[in-house]
N, C-alpha and C positions, 0 to 999 in steps of 0.2 A: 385137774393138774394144770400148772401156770406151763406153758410152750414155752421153746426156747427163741429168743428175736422178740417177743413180744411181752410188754409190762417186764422186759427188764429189771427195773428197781423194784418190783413187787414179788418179783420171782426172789431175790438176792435176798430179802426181807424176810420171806418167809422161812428162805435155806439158813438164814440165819437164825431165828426165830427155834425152828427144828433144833439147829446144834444146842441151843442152850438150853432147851427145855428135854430135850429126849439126852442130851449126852453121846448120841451115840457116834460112832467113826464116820468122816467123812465117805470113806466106800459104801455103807448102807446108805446113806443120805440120798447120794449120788444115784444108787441104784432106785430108788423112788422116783428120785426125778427123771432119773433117764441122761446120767449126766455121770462122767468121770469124778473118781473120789479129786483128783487135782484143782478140777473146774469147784468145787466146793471149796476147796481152798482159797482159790482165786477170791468167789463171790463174798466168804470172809472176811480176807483182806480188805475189799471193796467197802462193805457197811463200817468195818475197824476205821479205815482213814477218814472215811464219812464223818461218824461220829466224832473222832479227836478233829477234825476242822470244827464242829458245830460247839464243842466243846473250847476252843481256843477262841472262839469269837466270842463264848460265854463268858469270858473271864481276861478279856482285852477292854480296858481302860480306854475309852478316847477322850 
């Protein structure tokens, strides 16, 4: 199990990873990790913005 403070973006990755392959609610997610169904939210949002920056720079013309 990834701690929480430590490997950060590897923890986030994985929670994210979980949502889209298991489907399942943030609260069970949460309860695996050892973490609020909200804090899954959060880590979410976090990879989401991630991505459409990495995305936006894929597809910026300089």
């Amino acid at each position: 199990m990834l701690r929480k403070g430590k490997g950060k973006r590897e923890r986030q990755a994985v929670i994210y990873v979980s949502k889209i392959m298991s489907n399942a609610k943030n609260t069970e997610i949460g309860r695996y990790f050892g973490i609020q169904g909200s804090t899954v939210s959060e880590a979410l949002k976090r990879v989401f913005r991630k991505e459409i920056e990495v995305l936006k720079k894929q597809f910026v013309i300089e």
